[in-house]
N, CA, C and O atoms as a DFTB+ gen file, in Angstrom:
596 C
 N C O
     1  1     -24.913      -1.105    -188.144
     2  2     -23.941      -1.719    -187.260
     3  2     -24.016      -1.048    -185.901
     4  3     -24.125       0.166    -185.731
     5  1     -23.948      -1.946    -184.980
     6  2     -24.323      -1.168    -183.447
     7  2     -23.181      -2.161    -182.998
     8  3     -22.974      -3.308    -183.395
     9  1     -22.225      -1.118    -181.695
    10  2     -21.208      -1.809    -181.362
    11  2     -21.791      -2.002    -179.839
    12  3     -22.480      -1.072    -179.418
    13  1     -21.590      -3.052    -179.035
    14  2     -22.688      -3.349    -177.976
    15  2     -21.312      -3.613    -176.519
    16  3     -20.461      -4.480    -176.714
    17  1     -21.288      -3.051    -175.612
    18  2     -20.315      -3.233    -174.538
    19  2     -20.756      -3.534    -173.028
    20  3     -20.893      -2.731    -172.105
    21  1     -20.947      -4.971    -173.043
    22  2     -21.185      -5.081    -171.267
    23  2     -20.294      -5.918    -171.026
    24  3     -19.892      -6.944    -171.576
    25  1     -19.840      -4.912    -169.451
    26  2     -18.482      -5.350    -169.292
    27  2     -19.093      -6.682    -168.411
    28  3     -18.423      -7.711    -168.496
    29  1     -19.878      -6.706    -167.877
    30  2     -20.540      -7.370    -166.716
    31  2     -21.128      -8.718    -167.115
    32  3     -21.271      -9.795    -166.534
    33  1     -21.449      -8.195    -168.465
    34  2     -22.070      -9.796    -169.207
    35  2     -23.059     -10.272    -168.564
    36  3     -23.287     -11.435    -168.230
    37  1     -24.077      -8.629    -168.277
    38  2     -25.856      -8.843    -167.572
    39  2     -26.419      -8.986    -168.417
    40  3     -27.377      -9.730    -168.205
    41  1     -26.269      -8.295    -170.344
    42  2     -27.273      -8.482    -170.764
    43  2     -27.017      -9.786    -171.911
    44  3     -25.928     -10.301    -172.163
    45  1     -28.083     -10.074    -172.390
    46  2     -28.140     -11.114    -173.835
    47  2     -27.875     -10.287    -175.069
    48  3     -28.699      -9.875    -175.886
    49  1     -26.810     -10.153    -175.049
    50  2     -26.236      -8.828    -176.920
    51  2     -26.838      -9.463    -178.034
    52  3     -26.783      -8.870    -179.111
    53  1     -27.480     -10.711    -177.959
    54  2     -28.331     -11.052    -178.945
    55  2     -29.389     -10.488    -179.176
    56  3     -29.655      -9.815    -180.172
    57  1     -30.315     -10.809    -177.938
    58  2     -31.586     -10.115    -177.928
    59  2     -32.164      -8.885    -177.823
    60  3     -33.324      -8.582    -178.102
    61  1     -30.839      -7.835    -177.186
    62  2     -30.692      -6.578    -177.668
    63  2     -30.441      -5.846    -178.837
    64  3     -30.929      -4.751    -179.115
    65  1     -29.522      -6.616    -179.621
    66  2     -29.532      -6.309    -181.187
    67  2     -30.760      -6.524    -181.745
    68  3     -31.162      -5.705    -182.571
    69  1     -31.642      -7.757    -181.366
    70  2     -32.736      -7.935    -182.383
    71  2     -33.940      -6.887    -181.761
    72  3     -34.807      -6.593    -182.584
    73  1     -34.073      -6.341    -180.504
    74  2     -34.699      -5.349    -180.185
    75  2     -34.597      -4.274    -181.096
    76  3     -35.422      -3.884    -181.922
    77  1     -33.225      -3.759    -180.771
    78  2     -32.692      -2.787    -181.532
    79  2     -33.016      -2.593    -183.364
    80  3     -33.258      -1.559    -183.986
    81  1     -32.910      -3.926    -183.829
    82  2     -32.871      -3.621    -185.209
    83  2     -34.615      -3.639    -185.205
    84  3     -34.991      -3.055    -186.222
    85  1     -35.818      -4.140    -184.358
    86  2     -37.305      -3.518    -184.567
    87  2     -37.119      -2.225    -184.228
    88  3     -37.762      -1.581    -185.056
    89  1     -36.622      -1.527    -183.509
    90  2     -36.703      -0.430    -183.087
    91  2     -36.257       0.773    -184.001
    92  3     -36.831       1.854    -184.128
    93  1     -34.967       0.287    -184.680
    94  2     -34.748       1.441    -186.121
    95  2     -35.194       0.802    -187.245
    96  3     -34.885       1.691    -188.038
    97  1     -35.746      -0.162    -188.020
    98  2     -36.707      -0.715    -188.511
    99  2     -38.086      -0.107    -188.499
   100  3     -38.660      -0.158    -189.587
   101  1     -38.868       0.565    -187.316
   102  2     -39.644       0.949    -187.226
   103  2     -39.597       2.421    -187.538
   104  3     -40.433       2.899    -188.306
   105  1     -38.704       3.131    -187.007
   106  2     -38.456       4.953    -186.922
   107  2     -37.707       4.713    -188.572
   108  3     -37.744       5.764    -189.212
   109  1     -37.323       4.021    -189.025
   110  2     -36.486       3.811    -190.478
   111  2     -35.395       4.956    -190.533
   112  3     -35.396       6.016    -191.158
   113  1     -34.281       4.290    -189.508
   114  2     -33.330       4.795    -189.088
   115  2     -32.213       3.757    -189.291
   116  3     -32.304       2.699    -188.669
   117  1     -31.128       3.977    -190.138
   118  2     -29.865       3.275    -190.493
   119  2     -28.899       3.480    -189.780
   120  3     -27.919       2.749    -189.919
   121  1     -28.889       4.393    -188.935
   122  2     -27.572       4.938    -188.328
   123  2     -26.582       3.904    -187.142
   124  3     -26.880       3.002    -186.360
   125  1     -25.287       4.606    -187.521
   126  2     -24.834       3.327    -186.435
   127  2     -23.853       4.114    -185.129
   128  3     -23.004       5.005    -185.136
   129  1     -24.552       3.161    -183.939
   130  2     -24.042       3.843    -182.388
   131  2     -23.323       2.843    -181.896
   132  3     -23.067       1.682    -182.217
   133  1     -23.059       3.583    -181.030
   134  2     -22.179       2.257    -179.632
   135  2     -23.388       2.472    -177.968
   136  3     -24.055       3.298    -177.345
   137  1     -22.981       1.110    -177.991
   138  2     -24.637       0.941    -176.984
   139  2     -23.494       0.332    -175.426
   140  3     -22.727      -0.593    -175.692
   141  1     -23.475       0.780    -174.239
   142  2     -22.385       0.949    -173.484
   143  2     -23.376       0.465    -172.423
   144  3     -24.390       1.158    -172.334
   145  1     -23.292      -0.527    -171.647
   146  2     -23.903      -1.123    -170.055
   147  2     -23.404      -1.377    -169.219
   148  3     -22.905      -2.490    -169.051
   149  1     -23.333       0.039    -167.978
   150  2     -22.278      -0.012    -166.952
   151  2     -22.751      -0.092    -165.884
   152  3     -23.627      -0.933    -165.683
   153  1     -22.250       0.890    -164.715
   154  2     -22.822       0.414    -163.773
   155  2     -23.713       2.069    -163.182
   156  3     -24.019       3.020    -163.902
   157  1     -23.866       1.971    -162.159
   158  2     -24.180       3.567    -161.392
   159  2     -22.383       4.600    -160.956
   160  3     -22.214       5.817    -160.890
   161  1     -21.750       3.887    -160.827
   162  2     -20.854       4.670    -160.441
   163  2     -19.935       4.987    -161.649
   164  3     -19.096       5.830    -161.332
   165  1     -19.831       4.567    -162.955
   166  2     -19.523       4.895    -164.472
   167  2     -20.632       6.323    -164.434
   168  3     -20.276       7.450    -164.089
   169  1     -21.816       5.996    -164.811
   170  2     -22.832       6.559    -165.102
   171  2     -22.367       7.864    -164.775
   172  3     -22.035       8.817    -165.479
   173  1     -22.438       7.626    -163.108
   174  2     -22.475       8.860    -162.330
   175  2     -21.281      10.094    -162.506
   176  3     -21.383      11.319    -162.433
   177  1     -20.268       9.322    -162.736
   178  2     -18.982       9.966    -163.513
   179  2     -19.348      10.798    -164.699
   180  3     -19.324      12.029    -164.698
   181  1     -19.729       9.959    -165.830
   182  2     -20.352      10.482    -166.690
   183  2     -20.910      11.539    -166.752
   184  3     -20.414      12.409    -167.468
   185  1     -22.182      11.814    -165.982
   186  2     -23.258      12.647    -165.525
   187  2     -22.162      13.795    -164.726
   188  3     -22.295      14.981    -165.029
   189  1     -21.335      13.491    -163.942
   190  2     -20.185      14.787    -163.333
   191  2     -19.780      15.210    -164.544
   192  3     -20.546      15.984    -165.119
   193  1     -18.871      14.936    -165.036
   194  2     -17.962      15.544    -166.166
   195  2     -18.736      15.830    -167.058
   196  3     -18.217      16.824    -167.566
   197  1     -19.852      15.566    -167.716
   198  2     -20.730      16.060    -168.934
   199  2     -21.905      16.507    -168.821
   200  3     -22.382      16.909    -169.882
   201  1     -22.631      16.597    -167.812
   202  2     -23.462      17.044    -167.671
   203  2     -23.488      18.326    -166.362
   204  3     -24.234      19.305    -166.395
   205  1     -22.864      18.137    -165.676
   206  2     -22.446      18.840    -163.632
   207  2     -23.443      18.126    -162.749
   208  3     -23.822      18.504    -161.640
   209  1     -23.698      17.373    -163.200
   210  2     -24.495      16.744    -162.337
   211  2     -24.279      15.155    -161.370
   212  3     -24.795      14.049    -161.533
   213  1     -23.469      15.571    -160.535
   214  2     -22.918      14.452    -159.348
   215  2     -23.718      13.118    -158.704
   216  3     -23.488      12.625    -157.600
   217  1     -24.938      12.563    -159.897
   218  2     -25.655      12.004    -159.799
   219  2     -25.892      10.628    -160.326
   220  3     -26.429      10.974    -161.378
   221  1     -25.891       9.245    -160.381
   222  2     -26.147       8.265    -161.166
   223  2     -28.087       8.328    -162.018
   224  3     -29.142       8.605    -161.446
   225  1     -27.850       7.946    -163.514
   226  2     -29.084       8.397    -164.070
   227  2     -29.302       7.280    -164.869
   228  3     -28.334       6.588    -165.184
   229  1     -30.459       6.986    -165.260
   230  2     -30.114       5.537    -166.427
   231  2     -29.975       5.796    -167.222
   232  3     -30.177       4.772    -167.874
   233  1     -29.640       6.787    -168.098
   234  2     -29.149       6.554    -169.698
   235  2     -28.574       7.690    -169.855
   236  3     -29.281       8.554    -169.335
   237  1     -27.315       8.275    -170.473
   238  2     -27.047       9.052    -170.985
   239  2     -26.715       8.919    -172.511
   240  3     -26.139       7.934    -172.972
   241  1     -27.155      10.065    -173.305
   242  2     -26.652      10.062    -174.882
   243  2     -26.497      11.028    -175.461
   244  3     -27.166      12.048    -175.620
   245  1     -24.996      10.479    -175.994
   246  2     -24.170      11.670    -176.694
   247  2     -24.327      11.323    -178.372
   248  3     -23.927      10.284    -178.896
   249  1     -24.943      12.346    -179.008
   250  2     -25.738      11.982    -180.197
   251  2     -24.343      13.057    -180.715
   252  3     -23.848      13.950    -180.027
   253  1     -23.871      12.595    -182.297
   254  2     -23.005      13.269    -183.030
   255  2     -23.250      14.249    -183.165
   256  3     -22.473      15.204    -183.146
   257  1     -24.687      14.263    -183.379
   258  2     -25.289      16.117    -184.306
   259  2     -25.979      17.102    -183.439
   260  3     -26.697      18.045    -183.771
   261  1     -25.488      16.551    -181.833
   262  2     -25.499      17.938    -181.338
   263  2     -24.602      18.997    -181.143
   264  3     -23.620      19.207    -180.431
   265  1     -25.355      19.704    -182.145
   266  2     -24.278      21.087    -182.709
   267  2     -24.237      21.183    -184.263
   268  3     -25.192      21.392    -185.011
   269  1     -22.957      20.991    -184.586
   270  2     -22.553      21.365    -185.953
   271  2     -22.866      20.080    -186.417
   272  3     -22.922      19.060    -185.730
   273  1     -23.081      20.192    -187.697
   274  2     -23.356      18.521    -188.906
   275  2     -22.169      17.888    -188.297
   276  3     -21.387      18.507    -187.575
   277  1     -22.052      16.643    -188.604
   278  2     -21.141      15.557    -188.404
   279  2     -20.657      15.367    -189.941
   280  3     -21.635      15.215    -190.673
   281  1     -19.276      15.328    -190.715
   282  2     -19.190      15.193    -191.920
   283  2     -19.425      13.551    -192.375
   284  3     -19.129      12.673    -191.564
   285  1     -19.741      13.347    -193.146
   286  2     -20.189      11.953    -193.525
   287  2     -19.560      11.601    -195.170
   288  3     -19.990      12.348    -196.049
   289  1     -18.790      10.744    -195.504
   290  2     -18.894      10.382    -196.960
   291  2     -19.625       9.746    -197.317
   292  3     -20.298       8.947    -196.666
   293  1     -19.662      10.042    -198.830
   294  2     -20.714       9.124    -199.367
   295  2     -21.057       7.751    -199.133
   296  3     -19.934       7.318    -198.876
   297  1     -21.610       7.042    -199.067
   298  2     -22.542       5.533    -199.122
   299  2     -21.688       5.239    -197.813
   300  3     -21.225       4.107    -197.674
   301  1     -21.493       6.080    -196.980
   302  2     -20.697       5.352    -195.199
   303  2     -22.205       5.795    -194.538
   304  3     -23.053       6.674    -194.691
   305  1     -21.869       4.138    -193.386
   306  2     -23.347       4.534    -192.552
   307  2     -23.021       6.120    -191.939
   308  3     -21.926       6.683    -191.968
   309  1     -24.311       6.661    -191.377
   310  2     -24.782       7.777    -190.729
   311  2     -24.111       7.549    -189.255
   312  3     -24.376       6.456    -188.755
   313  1     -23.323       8.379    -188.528
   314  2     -23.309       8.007    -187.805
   315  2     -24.023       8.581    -186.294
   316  3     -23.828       9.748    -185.956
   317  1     -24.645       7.885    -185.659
   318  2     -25.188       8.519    -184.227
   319  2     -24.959       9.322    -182.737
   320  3     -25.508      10.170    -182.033
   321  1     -23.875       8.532    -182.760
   322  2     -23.422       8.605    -181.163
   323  2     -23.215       7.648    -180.095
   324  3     -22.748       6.593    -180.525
   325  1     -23.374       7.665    -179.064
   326  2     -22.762       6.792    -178.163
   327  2     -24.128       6.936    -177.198
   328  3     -24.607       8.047    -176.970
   329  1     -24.734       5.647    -176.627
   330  2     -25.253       5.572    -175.258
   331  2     -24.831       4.519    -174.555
   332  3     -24.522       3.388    -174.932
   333  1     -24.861       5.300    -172.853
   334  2     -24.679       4.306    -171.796
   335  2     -25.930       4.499    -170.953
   336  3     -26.744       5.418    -170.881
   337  1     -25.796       3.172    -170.260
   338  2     -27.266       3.060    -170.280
   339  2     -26.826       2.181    -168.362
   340  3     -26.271       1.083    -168.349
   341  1     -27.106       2.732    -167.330
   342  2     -26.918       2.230    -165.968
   343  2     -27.854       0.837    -165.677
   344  3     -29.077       0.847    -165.538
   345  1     -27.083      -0.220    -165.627
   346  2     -27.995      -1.495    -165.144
   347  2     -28.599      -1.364    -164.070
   348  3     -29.812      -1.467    -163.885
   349  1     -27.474      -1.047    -163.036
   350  2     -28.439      -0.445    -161.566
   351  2     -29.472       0.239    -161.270
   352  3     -30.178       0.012    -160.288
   353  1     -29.686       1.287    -162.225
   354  2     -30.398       2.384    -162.394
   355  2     -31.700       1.449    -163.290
   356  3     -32.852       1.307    -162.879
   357  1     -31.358       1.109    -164.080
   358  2     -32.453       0.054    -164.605
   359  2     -33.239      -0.641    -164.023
   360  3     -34.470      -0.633    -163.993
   361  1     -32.474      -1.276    -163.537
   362  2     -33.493      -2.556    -162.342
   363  2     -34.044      -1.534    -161.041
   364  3     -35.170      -1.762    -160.600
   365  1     -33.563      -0.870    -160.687
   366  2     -33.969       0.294    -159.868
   367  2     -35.583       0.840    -160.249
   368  3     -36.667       0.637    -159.703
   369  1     -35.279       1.419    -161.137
   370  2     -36.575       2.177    -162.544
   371  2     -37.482       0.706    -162.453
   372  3     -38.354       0.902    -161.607
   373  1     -37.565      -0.273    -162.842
   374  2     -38.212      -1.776    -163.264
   375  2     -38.818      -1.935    -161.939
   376  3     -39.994      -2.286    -161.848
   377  1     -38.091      -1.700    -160.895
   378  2     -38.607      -2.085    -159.045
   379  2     -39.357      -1.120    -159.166
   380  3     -40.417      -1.185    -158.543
   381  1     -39.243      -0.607    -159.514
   382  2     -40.414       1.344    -158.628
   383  2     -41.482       1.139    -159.625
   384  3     -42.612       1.197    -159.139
   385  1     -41.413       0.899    -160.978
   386  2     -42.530       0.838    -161.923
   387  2     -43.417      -0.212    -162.185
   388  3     -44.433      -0.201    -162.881
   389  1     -42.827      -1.264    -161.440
   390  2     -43.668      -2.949    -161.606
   391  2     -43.549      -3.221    -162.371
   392  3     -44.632      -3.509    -162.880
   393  1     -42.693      -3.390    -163.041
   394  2     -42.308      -3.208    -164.423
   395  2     -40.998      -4.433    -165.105
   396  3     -39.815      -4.189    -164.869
   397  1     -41.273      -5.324    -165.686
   398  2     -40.325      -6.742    -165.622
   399  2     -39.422      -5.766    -166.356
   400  3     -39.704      -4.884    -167.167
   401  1     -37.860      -6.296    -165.679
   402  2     -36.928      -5.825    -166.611
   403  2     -36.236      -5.697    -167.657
   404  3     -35.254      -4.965    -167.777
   405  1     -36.779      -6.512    -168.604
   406  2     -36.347      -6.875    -169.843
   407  2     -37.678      -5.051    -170.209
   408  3     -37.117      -3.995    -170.500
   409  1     -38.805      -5.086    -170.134
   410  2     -39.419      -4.067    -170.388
   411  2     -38.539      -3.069    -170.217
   412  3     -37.986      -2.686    -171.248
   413  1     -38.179      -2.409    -168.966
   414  2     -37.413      -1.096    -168.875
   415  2     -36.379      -0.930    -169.620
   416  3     -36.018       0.175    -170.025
   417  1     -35.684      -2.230    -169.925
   418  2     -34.558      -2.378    -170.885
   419  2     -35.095      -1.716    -172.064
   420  3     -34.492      -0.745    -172.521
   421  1     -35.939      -2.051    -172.489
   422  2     -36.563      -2.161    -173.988
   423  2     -37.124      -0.733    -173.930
   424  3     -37.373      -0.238    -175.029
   425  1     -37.320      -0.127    -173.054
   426  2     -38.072       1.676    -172.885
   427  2     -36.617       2.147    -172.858
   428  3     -36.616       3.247    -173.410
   429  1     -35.282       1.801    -172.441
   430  2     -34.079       2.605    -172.636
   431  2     -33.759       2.474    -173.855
   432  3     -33.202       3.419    -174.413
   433  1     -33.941       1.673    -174.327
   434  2     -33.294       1.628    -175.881
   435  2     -34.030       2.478    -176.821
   436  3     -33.580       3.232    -177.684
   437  1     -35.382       2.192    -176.460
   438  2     -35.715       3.785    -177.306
   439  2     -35.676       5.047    -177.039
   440  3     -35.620       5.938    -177.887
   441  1     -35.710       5.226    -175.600
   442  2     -35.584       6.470    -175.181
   443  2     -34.067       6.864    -175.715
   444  3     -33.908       8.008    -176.140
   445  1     -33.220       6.167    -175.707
   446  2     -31.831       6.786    -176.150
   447  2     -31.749       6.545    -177.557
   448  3     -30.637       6.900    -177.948
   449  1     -32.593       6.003    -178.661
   450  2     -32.416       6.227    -179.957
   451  2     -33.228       7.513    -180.148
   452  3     -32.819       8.401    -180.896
   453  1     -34.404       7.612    -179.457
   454  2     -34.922       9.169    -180.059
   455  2     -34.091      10.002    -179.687
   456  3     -34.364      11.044    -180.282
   457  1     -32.821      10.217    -178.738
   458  2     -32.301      11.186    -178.117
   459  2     -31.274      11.174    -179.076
   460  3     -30.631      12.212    -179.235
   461  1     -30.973      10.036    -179.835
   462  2     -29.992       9.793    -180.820
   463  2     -30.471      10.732    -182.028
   464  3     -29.684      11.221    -182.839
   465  1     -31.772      10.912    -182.048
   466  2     -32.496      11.408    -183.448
   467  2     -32.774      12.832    -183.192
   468  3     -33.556      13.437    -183.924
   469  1     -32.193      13.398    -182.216
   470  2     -32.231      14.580    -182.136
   471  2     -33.133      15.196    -181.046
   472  3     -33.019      16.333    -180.587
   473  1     -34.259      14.053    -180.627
   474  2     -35.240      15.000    -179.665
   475  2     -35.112      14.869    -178.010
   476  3     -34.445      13.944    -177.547
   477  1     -35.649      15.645    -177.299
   478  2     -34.915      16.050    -175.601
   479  2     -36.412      15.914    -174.925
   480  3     -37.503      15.867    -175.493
   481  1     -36.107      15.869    -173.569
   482  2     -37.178      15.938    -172.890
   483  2     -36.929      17.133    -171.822
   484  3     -35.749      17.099    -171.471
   485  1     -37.699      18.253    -171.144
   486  2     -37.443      19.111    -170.405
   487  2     -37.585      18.397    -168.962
   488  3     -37.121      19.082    -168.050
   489  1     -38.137      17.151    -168.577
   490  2     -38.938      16.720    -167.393
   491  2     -39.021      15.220    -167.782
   492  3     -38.646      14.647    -168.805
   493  1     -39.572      14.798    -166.756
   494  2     -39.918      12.909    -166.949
   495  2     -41.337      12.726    -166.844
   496  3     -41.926      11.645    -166.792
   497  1     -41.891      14.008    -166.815
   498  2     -43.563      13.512    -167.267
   499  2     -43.798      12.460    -168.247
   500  3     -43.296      12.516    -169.370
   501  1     -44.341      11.765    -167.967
   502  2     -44.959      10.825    -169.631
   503  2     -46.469      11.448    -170.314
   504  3     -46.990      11.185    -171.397
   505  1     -46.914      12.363    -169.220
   506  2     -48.102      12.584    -169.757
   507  2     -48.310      13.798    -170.524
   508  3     -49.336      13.926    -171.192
   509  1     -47.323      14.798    -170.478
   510  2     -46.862      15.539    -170.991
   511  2     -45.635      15.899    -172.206
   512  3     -45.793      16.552    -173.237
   513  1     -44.694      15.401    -171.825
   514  2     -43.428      15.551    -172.602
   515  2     -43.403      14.975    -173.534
   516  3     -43.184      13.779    -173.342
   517  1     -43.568      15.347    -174.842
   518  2     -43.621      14.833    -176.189
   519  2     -42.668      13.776    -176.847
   520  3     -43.044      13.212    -177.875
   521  1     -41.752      13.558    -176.429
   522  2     -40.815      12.829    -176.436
   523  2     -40.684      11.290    -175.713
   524  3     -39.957      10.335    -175.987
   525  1     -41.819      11.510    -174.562
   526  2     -41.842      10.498    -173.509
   527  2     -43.168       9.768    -174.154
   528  3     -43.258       8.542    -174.086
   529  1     -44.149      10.522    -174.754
   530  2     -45.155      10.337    -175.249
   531  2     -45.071       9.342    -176.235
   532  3     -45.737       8.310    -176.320
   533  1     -43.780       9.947    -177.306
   534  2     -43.899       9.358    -178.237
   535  2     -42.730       7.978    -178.116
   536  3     -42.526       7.107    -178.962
   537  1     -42.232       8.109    -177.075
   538  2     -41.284       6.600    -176.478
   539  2     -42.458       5.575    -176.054
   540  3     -42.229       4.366    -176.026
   541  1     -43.546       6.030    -175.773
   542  2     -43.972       4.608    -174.864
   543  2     -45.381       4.763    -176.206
   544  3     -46.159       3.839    -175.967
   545  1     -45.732       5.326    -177.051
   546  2     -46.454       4.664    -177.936
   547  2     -45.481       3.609    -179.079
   548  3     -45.868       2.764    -179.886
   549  1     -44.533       3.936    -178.843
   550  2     -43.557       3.076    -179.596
   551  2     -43.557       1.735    -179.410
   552  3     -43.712       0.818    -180.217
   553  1     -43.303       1.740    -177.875
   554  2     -43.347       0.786    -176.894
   555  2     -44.482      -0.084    -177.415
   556  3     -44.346      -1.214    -177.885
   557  1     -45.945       0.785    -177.229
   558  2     -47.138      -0.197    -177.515
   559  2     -46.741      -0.921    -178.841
   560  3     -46.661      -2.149    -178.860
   561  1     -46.506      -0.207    -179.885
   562  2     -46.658      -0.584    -181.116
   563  2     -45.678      -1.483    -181.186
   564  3     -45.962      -2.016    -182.259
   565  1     -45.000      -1.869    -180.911
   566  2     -43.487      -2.766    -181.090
   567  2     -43.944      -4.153    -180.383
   568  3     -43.513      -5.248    -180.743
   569  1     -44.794      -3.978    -179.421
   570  2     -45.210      -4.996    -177.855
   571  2     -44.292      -5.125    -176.874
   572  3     -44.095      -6.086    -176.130
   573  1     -43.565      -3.735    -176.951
   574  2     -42.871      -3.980    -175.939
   575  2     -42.873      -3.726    -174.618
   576  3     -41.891      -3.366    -173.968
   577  1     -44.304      -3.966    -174.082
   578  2     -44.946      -3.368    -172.881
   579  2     -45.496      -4.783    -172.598
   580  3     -45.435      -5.098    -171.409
   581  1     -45.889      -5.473    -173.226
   582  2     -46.027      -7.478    -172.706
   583  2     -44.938      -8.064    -171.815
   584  3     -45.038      -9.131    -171.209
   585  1     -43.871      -7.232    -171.803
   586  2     -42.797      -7.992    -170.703
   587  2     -42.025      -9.554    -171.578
   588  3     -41.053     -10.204    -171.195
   589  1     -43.025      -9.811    -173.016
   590  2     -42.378     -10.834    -173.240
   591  2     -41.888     -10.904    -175.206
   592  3     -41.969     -11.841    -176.001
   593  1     -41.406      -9.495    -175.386
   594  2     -41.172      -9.012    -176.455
   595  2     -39.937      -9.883    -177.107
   596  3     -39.495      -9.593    -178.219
């Protein structure tokens, strides 16, 4: 179960769910988040108060299990955490990369489920950072680098 929030009503919550369910389908991940699409000046708030950083960013994610276990009962989904994810900042990222935007969409959603699964990036190298590495072979494998996934 993924709880999906645009206040703006930019994206298709259809076609993001069915992204979404190839995307933990693939990593064979059950867990359930809240998926949040705001703007740069949310974001940027965000990024002040939780991070110190007075900046708009495209995705932030607050994953449950950083830190102590999260308690869970039996046969209840797993639960993840919360991402918000900047539209502005999106189409921004999509302009600079040549990159159709439904694509960059589809590179945030995984980049914030692996961040959901526990792993970080030190930098935004792709050619380096193991994490970035393993977001955009995802990407290939899914087709979500055709722009028409």
């Amino acid at each position: 179960m993924h709880y999906i929030e645009d206040e703006g009503g930019a994206v298709d919550a259809a076609q993001v769910e069915s992204w979404l369910d190839r995307i933990l389908t693939y990593l064979g991940e059950d867990g359930d988040f809240s998926l949040h699409f705001i703007t740069d000046s949310g974001i940027q708030a965000l990024n002040r108060d939780y991070r110190g950083k007075n900046e708009p960013t495209d995705i932030l994610t607050f994953a449950i299990n950083d830190g102590e276990a999260f308690p869970q009962a039996e046969g209840e989904e797993k639960e993840l955490g919360d991402v918000f994810i900047s539209l502005d900042s999106m189409n921004r990222n999509a302009d600079a990369l040549s990159v159709p935007r439904q694509e960059e969409l589809r590179r945030l959603l995984v980049h914030g489920i692996l961040h959901l699964r526990g792993m970080d990036h030190a930098t935004n190298d792709f050619a380096s950072e193991p994490m970035l590495i393993e977001q955009e072979r995802i990407m290939k494998e899914l087709g979500f680098l055709d722009g028409n996934a």
